[in-house]
Structures are given as C-alpha cells and as structure tokens.
C-alpha positions as CSV (number, residue, x, y, z in Angstrom):
1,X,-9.2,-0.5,6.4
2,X,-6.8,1.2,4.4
3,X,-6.6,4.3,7.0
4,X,-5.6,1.3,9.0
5,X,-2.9,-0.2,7.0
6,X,-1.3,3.3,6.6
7,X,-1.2,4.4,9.9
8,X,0.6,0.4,10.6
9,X,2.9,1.2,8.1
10,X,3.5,4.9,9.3
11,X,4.2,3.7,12.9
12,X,6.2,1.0,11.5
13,X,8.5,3.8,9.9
14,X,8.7,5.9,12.5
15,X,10.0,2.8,14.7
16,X,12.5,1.9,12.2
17,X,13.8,5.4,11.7
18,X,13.9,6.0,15.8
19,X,15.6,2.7,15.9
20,X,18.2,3.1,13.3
21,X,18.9,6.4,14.4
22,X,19.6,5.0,18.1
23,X,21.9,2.0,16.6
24,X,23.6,4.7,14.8
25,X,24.6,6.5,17.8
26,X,25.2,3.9,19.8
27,X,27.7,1.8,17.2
28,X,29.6,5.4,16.7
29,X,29.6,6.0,20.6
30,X,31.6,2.4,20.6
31,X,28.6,1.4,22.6
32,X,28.1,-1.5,19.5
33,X,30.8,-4.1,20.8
34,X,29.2,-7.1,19.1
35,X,26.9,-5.9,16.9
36,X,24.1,-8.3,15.6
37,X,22.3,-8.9,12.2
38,X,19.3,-6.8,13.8
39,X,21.8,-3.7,14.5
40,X,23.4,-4.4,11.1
41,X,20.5,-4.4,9.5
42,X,18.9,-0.9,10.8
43,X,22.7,0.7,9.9
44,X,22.1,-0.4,6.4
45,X,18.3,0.9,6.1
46,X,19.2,4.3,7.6
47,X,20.4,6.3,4.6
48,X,17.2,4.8,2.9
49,X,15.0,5.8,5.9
50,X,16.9,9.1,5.8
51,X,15.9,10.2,2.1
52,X,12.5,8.5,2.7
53,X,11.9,10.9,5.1
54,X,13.7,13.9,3.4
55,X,11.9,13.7,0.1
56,X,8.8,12.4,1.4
57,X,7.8,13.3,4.6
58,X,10.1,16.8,5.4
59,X,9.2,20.2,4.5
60,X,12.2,20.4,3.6
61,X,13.0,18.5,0.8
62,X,9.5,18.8,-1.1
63,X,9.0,21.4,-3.8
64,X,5.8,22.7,-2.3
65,X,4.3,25.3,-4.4
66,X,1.6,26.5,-2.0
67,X,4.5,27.3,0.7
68,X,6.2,29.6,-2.2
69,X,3.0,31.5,-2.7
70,X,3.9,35.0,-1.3
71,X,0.7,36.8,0.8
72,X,-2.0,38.7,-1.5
73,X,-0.5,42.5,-2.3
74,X,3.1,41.5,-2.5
75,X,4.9,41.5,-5.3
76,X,6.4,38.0,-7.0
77,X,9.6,37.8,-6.8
C-alpha cells in the first residue's frame, strides 16, 4: 500500500511539473490570452516544483558522497 501511495504521488508530481512547465511556455509564447485560475495556479507552483526536483530528485543538486568516491588506486583529491 504504501509503494502505492508513492508511486500516486510520484506521478502526480511529474504531471504537475510537465504541466507547469508547458503553462510556462505557453504564457511566455503569448499563447496565455486569458489565463485561468488552473494556469495561474501551476505558474505559481513551478519555482516550488523546480527546487523540489533540484534538491530532491536531481543529481544535481544532492550532496551525494558515493558519486565523489574516486575508483580504488587513485589518489583523493
């Protein structure tokens, strides 16, 4: 049940993200002429979405120790 409820609420953050991100291009293409409180509301979540998935989800933005680990022989830097 609670592989479940994660995977729901993964998939529910992807679509949110993927659907923000599509407002967003379509309000700055001037594709948005009467926006609504549904396309409102993603352009607000997106920067929240965004660091979501930078600090969370992106390899980028995690300290990850085991991808610093240099291969056996080498010297530490």
């Amino acid at each position: 049940m609670k592989r479940t409820l994660l995977l729901a609420a993964g998939f529910a953050y992807l679509v949110l993200l993927v659907e923000g991100i599509r407002t967003a291009v379509a309000w700055w293409h001037g594709e948005l002429a009467q926006p609504g409180w549904i396309d409102m509301a993603l352009l607000a979540l997106l920067p929240l979405l965004a660091w979501v998935w930078w600090r969370f989800l992106s390899p980028f933005g995690r300290d990850c120790p085991k991808c610093a680990i240099p291969p056996d022989g080498a010297p530490p830097s």
